[in-house]
N, C-alpha and C positions, 0 to 999 in steps of 0.2 A: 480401550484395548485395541493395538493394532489386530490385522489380518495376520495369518500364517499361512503361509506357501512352503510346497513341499518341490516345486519345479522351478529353476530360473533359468536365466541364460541371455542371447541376444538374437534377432533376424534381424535380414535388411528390408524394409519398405522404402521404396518411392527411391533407394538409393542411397540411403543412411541408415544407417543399424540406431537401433533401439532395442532396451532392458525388457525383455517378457518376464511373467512370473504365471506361476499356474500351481494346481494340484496335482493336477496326474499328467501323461505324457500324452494323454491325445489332444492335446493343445496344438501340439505338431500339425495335426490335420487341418487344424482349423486356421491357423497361421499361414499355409500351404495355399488352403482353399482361398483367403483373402488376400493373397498377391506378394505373400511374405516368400524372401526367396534367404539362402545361408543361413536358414535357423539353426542354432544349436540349442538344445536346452539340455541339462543335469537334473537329477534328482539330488534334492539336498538330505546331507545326513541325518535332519529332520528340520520340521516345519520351520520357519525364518519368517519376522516380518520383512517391509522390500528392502530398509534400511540395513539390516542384518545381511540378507542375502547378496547383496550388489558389494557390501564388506567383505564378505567370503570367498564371491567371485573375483574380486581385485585380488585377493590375499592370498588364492591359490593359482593366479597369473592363468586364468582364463582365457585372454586373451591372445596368450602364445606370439606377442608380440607386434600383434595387428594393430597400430595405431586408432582404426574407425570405433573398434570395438572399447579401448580402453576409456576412449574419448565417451563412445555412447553410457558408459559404465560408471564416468567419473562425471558426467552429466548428473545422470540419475540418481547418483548419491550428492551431488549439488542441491538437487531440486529438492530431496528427501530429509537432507540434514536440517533442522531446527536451528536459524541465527537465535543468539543470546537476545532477547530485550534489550532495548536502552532506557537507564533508568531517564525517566523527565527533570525536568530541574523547576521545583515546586513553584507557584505560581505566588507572583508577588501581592502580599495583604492590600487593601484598596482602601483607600484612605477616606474615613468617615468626613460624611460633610459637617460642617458644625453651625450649632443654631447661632443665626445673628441676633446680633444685641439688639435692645430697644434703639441705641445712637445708631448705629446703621442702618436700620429702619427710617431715621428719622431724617440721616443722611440721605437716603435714596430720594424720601420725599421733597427734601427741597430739593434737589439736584432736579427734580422734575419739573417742581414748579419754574426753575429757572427757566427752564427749557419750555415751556408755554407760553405762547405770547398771546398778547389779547390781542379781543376784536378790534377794537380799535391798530394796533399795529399789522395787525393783517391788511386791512381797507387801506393804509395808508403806503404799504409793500404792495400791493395791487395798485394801485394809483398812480407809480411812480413807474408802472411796468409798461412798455411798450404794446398800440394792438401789435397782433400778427396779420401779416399782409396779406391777408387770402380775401 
């Protein structure tokens, strides 16, 4: 369950307006007290989460036509609104290994032995090898 706020509106900090929200009206002070300067806030006709109240604020032209505020407003309902999901697209089945035959087995093994050579043709590939000149 969201929060319900009973106060919204916008200040400007640092030089760009931002969406407050509060319960009572001495928010004001406190807004004031940390360097917030054109605060406006409203009492809502009752509690609102931020997503509802930033709604209402647009919807009853809060703004009065001030570009920073509409922007900081339609920001805040930017940031607030929930994107849809994108469904995934299922993951492809993995293709079972499968057991080898006795002949492929049997295939691997000569293929190995071919591939072995004997002592003798090693001695005789040594032999035939140059030293190296060190």
């Amino acid at each position: 369950m969201s929060k319900l706020f009973k106060v919204a509106g916008v200040s400007r900090r640092n030089g760009t307006f931002k969406a407050r929200f509060a319960n009572d009206m001495t928010r004001v002070k406190v807004l004031a007290k940390t360097g917030s300067s054109d605060i406006d806030l409203i009492e809502l006709k009752e509690p609102m989460t931020k997503e509802e109240a930033v709604a209402f604020l647009i919807s009853i032209d809060f703004d009065n036509g001030n570009t920073e505020i509409r922007a900081a407003l339609e920001q805040e309902l930017d940031k607030r609104t929930v994107a849809p999901k994108t469904a995934k697209a299922p993951k492809a089945a993995k293709a079972k290994k499968s057991t080898p035959s006795l002949d492929a087995i049997k295939a691997r093994g000569e293929a190995a032995k071919k591939a072995t050579k004997s002592k003798a043709e090693i001695e005789a590939q040594l032999a035939d090898l140059e030293d190296a000149p060190y």
